[in-house]
Every structure is written in C-alpha cells, then in structure tokens.
N, CA, C and O atoms as a Tinker XYZ file with bonds, in Angstrom:
   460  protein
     1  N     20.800000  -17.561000  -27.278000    73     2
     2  CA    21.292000  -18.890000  -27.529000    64     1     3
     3  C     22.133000  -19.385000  -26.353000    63     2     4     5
     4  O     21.959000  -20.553000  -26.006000    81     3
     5  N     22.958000  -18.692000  -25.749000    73     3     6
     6  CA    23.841000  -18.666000  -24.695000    64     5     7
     7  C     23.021000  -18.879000  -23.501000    63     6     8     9
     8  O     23.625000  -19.513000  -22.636000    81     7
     9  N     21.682000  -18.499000  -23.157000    73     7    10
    10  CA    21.242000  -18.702000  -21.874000    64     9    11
    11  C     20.197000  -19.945000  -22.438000    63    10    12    13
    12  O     19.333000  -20.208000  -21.601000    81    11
    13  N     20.113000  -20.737000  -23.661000    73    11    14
    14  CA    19.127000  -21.325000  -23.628000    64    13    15
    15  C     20.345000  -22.718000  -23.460000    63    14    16    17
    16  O     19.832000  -23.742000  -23.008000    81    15
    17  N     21.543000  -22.789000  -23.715000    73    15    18
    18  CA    22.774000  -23.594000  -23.467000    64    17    19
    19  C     23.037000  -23.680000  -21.791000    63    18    20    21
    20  O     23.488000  -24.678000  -21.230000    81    19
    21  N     22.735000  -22.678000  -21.257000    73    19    22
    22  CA    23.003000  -22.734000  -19.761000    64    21    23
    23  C     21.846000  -23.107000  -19.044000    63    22    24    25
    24  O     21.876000  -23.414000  -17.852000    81    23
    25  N     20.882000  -23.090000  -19.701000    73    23    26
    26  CA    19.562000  -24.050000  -18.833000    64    25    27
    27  C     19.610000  -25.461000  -19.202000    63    26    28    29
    28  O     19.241000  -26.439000  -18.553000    81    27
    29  N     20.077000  -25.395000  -20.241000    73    27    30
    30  CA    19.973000  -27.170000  -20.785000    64    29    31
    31  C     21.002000  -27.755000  -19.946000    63    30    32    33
    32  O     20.891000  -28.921000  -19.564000    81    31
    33  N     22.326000  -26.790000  -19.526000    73    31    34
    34  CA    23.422000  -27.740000  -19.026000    64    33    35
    35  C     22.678000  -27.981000  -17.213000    63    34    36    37
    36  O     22.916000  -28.978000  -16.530000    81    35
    37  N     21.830000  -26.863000  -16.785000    73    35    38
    38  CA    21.944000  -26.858000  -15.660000    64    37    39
    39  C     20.226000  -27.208000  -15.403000    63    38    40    41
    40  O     19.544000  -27.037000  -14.392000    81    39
    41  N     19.930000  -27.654000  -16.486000    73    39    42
    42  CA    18.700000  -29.364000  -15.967000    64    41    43
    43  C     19.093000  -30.132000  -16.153000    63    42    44    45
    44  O     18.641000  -30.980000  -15.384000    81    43
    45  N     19.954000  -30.627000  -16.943000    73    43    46
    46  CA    20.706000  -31.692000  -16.648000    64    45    47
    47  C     21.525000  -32.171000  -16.072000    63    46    48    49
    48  O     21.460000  -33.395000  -15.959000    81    47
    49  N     22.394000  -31.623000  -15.593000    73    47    50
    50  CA    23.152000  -31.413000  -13.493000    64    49    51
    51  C     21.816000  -31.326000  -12.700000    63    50    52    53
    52  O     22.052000  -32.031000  -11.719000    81    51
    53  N     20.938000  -31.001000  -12.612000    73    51    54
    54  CA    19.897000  -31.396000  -11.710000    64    53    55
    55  C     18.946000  -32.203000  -11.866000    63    54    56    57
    56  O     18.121000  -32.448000  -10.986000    81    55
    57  N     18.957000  -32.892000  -13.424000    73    55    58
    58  CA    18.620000  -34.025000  -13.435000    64    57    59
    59  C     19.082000  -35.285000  -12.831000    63    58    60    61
    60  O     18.460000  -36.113000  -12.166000    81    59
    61  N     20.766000  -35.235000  -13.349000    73    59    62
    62  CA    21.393000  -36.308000  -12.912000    64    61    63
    63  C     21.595000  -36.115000  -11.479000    63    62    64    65
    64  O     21.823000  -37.151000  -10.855000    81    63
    65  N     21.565000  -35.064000  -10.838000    73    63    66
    66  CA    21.917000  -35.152000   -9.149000    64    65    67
    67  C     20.510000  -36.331000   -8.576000    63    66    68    69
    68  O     20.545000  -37.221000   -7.727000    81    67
    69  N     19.617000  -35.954000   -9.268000    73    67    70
    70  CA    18.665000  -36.320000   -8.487000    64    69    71
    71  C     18.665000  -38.089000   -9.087000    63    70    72    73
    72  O     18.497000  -39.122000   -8.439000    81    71
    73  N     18.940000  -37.876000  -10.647000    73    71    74
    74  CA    18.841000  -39.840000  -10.873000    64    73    75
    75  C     20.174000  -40.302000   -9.640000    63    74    76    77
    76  O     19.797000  -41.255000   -8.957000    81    75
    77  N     21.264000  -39.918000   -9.357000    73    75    78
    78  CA    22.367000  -40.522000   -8.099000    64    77    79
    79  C     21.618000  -40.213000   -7.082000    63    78    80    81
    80  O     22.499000  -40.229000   -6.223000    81    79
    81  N     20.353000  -39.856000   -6.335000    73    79    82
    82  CA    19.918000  -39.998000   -5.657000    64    81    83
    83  C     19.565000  -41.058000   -5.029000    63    82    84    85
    84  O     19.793000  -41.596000   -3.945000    81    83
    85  N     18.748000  -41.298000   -6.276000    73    83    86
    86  CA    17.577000  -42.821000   -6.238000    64    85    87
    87  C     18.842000  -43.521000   -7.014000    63    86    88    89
    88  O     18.308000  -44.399000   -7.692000    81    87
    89  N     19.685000  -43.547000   -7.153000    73    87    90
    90  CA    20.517000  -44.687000   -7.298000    64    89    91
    91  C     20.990000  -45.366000   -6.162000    63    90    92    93
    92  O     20.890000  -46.545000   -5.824000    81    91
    93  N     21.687000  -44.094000   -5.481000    73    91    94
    94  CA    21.694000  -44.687000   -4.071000    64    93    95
    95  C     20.965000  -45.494000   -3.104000    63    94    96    97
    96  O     21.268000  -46.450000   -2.390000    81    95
    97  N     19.558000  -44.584000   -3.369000    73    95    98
    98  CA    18.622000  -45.648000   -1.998000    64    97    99
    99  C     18.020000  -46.438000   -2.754000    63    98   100   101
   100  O     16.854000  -46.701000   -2.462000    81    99
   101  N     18.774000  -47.213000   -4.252000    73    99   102
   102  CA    18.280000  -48.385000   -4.407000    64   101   103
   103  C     16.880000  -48.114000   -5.457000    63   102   104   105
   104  O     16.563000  -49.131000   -6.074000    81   103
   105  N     16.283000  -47.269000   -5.649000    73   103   106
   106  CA    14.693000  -47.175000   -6.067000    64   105   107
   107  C     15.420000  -47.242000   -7.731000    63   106   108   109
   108  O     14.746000  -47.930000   -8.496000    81   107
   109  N     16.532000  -46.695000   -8.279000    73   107   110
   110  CA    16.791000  -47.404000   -9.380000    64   109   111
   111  C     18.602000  -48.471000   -9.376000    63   110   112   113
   112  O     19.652000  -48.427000   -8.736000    81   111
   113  N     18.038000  -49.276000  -10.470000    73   111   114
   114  CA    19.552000  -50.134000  -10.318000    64   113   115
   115  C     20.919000  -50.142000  -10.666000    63   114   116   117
   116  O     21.877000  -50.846000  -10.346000    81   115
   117  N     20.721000  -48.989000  -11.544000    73   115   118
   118  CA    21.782000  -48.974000  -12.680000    64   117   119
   119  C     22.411000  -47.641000  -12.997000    63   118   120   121
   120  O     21.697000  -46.896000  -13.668000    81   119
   121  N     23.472000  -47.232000  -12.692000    73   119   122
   122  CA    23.663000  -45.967000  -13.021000    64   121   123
   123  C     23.998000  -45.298000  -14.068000    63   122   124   125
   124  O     24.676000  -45.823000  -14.951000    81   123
   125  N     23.530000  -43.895000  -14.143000    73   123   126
   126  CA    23.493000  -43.304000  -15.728000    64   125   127
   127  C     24.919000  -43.130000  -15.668000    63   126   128   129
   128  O     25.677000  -43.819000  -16.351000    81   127
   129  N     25.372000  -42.100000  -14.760000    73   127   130
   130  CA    27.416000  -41.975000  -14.800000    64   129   131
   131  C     27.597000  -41.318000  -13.453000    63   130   132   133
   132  O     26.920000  -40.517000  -12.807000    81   131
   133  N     29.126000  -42.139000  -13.187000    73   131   134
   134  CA    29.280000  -41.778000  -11.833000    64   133   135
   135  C     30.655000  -41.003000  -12.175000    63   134   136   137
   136  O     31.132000  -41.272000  -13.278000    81   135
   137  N     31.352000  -40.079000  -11.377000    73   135   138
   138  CA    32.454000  -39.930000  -10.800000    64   137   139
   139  C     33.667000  -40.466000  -10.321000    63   138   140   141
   140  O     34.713000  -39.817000  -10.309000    81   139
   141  N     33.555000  -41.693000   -9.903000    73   139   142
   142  CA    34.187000  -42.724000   -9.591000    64   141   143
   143  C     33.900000  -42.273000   -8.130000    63   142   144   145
   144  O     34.867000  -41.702000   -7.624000    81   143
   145  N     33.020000  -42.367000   -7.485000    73   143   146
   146  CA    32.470000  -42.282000   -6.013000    64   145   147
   147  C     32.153000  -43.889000   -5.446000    63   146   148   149
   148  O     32.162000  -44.196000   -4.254000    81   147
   149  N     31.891000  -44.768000   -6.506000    73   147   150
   150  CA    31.046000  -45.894000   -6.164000    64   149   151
   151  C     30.969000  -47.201000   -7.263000    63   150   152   153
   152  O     30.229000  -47.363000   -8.233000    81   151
   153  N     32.130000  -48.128000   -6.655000    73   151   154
   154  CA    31.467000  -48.647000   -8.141000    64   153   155
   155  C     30.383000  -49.663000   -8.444000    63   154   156   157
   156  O     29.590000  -49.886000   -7.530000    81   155
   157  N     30.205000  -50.414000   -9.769000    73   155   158
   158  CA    29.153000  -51.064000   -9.814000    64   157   159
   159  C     28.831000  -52.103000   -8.866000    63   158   160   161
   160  O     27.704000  -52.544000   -8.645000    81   159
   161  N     29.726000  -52.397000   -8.419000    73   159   162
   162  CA    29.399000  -53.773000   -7.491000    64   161   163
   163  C     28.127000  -53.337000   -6.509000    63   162   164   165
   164  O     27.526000  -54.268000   -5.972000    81   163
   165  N     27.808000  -52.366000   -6.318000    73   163   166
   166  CA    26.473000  -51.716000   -5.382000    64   165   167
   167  C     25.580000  -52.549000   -5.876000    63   166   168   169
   168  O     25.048000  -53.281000   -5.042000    81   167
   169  N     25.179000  -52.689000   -7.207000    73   167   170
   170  CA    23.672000  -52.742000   -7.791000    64   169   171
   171  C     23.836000  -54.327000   -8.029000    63   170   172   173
   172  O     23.060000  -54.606000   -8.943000    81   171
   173  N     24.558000  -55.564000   -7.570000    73   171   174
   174  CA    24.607000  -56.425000   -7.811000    64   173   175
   175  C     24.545000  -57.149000   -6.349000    63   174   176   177
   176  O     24.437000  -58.353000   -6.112000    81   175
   177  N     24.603000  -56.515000   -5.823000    73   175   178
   178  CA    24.741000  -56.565000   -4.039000    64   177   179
   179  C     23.073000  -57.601000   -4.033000    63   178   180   181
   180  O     21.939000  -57.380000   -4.457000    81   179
   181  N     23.817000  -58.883000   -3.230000    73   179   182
   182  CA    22.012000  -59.700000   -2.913000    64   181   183
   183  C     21.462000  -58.957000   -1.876000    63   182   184   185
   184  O     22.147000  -58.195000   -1.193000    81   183
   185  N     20.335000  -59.118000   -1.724000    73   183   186
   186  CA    19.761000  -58.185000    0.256000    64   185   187
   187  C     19.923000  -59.768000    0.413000    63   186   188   189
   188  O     19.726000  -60.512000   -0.547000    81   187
   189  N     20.366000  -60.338000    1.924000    73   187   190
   190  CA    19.326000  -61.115000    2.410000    64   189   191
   191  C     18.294000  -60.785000    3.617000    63   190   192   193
   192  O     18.228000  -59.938000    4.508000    81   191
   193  N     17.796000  -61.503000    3.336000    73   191   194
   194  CA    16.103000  -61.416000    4.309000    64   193   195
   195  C     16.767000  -61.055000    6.025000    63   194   196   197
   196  O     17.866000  -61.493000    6.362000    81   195
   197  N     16.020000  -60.327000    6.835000    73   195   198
   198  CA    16.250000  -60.052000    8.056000    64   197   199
   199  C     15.685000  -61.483000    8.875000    63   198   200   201
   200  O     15.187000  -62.259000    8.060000    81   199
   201  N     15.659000  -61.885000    9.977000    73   199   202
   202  CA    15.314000  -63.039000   10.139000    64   201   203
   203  C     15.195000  -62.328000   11.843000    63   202   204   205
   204  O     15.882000  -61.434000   12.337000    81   203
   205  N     13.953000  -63.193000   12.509000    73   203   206
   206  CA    13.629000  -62.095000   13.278000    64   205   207
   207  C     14.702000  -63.250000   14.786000    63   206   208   209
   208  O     15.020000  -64.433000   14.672000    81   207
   209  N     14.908000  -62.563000   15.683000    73   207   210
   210  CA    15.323000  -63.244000   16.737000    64   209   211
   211  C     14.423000  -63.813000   17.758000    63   210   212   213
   212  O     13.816000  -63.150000   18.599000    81   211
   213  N     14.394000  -64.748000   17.657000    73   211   214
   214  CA    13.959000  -65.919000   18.691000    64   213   215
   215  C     14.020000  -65.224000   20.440000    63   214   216   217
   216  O     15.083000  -65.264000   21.060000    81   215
   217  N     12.351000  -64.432000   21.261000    73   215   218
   218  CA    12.950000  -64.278000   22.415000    64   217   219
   219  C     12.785000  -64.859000   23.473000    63   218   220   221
   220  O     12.298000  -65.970000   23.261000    81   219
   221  N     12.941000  -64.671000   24.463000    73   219   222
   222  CA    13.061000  -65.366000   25.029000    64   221   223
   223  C     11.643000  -65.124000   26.497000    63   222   224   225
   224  O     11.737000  -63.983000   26.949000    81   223
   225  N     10.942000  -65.633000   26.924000    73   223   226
   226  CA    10.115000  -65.490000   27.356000    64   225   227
   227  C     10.563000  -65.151000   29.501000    63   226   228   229
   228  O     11.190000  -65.792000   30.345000    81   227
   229  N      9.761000  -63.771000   29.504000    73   227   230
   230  CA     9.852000  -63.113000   30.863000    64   229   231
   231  C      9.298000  -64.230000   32.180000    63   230   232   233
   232  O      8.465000  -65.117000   31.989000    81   231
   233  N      9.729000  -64.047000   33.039000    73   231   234
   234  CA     9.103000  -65.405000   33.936000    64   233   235
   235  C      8.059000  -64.517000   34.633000    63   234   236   237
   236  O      8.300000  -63.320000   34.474000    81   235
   237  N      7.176000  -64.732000   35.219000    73   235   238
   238  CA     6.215000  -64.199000   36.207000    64   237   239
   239  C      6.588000  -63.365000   36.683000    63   238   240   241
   240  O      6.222000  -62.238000   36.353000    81   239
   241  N      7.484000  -63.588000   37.670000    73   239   242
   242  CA     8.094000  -62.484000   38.499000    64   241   243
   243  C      8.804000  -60.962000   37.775000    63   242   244   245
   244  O      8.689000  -59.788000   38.128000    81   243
   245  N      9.507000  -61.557000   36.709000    73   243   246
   246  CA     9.881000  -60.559000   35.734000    64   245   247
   247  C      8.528000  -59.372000   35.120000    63   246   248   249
   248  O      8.427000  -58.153000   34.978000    81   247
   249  N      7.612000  -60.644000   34.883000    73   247   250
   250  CA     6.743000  -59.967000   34.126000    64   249   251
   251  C      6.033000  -58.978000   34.765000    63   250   252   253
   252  O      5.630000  -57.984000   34.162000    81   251
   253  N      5.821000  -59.197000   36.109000    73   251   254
   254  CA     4.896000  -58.490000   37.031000    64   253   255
   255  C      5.468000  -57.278000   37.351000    63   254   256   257
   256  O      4.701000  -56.369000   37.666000    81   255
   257  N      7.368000  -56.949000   37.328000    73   255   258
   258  CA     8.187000  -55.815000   37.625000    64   257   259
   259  C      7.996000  -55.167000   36.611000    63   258   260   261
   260  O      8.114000  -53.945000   36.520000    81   259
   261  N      7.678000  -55.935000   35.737000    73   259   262
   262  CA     7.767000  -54.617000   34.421000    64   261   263
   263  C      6.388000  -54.189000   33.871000    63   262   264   265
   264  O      6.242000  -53.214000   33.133000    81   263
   265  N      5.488000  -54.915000   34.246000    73   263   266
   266  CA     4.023000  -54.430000   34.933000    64   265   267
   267  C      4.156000  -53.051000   35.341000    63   266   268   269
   268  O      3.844000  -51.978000   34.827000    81   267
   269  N      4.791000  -53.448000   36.572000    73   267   270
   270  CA     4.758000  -52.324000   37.777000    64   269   271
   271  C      5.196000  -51.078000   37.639000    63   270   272   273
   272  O      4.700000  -50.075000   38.153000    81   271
   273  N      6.564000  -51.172000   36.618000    73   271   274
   274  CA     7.668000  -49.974000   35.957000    64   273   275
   275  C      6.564000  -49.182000   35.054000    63   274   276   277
   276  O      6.334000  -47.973000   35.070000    81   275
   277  N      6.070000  -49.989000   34.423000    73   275   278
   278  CA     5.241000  -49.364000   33.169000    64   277   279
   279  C      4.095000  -48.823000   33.659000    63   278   280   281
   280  O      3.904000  -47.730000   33.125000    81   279
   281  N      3.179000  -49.131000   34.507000    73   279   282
   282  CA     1.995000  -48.467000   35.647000    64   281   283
   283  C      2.678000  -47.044000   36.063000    63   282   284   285
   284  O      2.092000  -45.979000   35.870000    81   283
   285  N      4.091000  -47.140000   36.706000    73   283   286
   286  CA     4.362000  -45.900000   36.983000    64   285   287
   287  C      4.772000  -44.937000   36.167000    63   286   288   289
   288  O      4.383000  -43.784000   36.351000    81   287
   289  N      5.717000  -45.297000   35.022000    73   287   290
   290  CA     5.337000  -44.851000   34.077000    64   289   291
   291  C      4.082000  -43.888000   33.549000    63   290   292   293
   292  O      3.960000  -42.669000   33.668000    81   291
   293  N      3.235000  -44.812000   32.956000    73   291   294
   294  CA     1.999000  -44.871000   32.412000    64   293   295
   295  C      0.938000  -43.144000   33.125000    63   294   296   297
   296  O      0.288000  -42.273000   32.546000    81   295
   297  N      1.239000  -43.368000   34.380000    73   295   298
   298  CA     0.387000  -42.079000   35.291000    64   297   299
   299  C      1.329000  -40.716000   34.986000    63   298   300   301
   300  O      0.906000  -39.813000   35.708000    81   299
   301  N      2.367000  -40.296000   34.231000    73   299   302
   302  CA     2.846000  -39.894000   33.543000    64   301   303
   303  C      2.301000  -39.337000   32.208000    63   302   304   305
   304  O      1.786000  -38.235000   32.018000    81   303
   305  N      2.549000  -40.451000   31.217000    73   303   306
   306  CA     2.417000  -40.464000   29.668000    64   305   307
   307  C      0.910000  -40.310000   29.684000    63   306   308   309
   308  O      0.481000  -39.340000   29.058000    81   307
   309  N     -0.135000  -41.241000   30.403000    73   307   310
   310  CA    -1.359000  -41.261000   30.304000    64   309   311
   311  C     -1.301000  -42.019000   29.143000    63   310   312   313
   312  O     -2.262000  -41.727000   28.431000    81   311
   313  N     -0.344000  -43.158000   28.471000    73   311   314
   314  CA    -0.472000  -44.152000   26.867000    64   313   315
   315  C      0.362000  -44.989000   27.582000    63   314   316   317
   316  O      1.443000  -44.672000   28.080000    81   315
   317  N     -0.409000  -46.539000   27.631000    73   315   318
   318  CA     0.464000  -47.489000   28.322000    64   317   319
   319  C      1.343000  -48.375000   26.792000    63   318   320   321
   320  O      2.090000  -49.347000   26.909000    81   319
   321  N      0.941000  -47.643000   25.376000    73   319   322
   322  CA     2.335000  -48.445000   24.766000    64   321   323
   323  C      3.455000  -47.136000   24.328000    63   322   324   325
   324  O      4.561000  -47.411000   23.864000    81   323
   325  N      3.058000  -45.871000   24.518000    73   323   326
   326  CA     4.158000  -44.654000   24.954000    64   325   327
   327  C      5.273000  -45.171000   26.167000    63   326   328   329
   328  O      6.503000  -45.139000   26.200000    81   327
   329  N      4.331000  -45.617000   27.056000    73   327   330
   330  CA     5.237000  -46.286000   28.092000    64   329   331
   331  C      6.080000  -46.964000   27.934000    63   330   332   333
   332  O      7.254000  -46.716000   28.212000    81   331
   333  N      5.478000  -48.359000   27.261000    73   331   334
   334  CA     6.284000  -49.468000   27.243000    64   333   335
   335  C      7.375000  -49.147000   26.044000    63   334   336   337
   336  O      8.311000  -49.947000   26.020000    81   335
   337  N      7.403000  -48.153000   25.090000    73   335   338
   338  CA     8.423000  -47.670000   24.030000    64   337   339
   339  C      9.222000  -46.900000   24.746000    63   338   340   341
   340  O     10.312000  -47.119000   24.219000    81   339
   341  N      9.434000  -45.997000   25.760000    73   339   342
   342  CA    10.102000  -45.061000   26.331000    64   341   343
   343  C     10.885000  -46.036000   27.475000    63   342   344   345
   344  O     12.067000  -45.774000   27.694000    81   343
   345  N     10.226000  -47.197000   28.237000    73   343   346
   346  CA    11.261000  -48.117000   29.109000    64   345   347
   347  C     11.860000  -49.132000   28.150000    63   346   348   349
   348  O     12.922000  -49.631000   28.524000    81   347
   349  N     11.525000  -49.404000   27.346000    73   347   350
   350  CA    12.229000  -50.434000   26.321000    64   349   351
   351  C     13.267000  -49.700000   25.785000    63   350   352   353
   352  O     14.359000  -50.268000   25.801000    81   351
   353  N     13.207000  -48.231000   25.164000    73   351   354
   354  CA    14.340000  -47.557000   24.760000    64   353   355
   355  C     15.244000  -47.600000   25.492000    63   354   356   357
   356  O     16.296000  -48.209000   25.299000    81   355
   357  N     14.776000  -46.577000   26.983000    73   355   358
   358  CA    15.858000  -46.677000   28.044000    64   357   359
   359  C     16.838000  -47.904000   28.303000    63   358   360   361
   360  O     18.041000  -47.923000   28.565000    81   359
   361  N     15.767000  -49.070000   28.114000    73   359   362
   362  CA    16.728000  -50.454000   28.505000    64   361   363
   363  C     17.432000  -50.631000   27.696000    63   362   364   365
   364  O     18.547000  -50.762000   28.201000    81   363
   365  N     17.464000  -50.714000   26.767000    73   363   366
   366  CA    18.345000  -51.208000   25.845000    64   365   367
   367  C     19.512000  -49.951000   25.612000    63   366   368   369
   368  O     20.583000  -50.329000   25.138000    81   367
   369  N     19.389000  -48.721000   25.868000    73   367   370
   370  CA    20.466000  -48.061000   26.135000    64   369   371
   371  C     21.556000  -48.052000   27.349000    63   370   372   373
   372  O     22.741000  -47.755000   27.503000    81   371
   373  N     20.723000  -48.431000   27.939000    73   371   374
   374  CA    21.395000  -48.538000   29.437000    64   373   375
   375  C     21.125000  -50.148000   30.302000    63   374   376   377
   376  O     20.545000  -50.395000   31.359000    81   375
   377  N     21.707000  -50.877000   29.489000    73   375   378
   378  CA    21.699000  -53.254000   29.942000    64   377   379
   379  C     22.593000  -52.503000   30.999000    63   378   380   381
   380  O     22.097000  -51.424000   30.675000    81   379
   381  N     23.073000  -52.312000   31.530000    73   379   382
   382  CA    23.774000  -52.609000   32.974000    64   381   383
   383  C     22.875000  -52.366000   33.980000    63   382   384   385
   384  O     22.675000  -53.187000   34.875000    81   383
   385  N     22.375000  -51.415000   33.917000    73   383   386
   386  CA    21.028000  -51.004000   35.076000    64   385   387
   387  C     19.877000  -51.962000   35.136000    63   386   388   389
   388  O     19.507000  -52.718000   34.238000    81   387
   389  N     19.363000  -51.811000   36.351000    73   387   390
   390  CA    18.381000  -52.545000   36.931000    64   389   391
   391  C     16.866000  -51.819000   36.502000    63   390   392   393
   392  O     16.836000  -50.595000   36.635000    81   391
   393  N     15.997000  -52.283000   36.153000    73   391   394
   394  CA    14.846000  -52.300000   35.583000    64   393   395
   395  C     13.813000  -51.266000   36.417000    63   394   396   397
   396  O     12.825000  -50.846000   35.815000    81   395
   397  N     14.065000  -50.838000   37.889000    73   395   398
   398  CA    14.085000  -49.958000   39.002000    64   397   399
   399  C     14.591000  -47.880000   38.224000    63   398   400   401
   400  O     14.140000  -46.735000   38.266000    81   399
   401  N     15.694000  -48.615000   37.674000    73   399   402
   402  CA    16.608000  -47.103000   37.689000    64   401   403
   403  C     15.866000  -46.997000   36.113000    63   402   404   405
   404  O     15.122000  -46.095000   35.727000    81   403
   405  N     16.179000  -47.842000   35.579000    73   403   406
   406  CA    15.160000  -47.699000   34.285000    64   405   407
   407  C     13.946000  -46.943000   33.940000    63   406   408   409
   408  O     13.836000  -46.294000   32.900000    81   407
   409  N     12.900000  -47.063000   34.985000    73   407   410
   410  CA    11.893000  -46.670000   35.061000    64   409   411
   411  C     12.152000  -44.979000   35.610000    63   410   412   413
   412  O     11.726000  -43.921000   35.147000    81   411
   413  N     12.828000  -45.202000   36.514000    73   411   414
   414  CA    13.417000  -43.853000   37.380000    64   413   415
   415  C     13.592000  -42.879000   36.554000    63   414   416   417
   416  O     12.887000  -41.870000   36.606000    81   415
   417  N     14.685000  -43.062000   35.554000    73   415   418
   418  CA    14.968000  -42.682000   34.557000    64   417   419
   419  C     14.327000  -41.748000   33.264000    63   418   420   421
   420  O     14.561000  -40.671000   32.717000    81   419
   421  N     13.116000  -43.176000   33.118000    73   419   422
   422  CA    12.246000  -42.406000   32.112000    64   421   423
   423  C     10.861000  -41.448000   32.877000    63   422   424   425
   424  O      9.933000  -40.870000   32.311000    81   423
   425  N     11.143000  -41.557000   34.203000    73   423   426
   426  CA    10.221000  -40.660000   34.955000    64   425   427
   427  C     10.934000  -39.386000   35.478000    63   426   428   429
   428  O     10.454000  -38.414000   36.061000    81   427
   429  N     11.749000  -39.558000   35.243000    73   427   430
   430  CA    12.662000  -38.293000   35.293000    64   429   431
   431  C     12.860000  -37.395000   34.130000    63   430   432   433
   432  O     12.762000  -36.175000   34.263000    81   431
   433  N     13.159000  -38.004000   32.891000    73   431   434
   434  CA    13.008000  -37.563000   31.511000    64   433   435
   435  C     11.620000  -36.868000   31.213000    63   434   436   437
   436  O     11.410000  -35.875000   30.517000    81   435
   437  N     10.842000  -37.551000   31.834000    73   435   438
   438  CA     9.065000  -36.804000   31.674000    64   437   439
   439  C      9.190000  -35.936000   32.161000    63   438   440   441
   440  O      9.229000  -35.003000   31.358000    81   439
   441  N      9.308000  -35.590000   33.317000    73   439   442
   442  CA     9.413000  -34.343000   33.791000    64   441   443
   443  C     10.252000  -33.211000   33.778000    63   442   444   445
   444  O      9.996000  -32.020000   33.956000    81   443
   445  N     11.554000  -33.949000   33.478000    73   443   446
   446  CA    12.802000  -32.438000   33.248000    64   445   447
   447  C     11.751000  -32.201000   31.331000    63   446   448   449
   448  O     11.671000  -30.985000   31.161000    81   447
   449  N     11.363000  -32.632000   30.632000    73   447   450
   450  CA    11.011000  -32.285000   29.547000    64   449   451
   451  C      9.361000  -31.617000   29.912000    63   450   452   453
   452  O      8.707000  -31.394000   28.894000    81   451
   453  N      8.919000  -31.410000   30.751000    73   451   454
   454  CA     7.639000  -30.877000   30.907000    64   453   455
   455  C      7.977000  -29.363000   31.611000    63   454   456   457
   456  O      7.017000  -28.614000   31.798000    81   455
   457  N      9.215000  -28.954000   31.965000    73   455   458
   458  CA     9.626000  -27.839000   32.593000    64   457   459
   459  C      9.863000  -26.882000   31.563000    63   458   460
   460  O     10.254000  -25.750000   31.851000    81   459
C-alpha cells in the first residue's frame, strides 16, 4: 500500500513538472499550481506581431564588394548562401569593421576550424 502511495505521489510531481513546462513556453494557458515563482499576469500577456524592418537598399558599388567578399568566401565553403550566412553573422557582430576584415575574418575562421 505504501509503495503504491509513493508512485501516485511521484507521477504526479512528474506530472505537474512537466504541465509548468508547457506552461511556460506558452503551449498551455493556465496554470494547474504554482509556487509563487510566477504570477498570473504571464497568461494574459498580448504578443504583438513582429513587424519586419524596412531595409535599406546596397548601392552598386556596395553591392559588387560584397559580391567579391562572398566569391572569396564561397572557394572555401564551396555554398554561396553558407557564405553569405557566415559574412552576415560576422558583420553584424563586428559594425565597426570594414567589410574587407569581415571577410578576412570568416576566411580565417574556415581554416583555423579545418586544422
């Protein structure tokens, strides 16, 4: 009787761990019982919509450097949108640098990672 009391308590602690799971990431709305970790105001929360940003268009000259970055690149990766994901990362980690060291960069990363 005693071990059929200690399975019931301890599926139901691993029931409820797992319903505060999906409470959390939202997949349910309402919680069965909390701790006082969180309160209801979570599940009443509006989303609003992401709204995409307006960009702004590369001029020729721009466009043709980053052509050129991504070609060198590219003889590397051998995948010219591997490329263009690995200099886009770099850039946006590193806006102070010039689009030159950028490339440098992720051609350097190819290779210290191929050693």
């Amino acid at each position: 009787m005693d071990v059929l009391l200690a399975l019931a308590v301890i599926g139901f602690v691993a029931w409820w761990i797992r319903y505060n799971q999906l409470y959390r990431s939202g997949a349910v709305k309402t919680p069965f019982f909390s701790l006082g970790g969180q309160s209801q105001s979570r599940a009443r929360r509006v989303k609003v919509a992401h709204r995409p940003v307006a960009r702004k268009r590369a001029t020729p000259a721009a466009e043709r450097e980053i052509g050129q970055a991504v070609s060198k690149i590219t003889t590397y990766t051998h995948n010219y949108e591997v490329s263009v994901r690995l200099l886009h990362s770099t850039r946006q980690a590193n806006m102070s640098k010039s689009l030159d060291w950028c490339a440098e960069k992720v051609i350097d990363d190819l290779l210290r990672d191929r050693r």
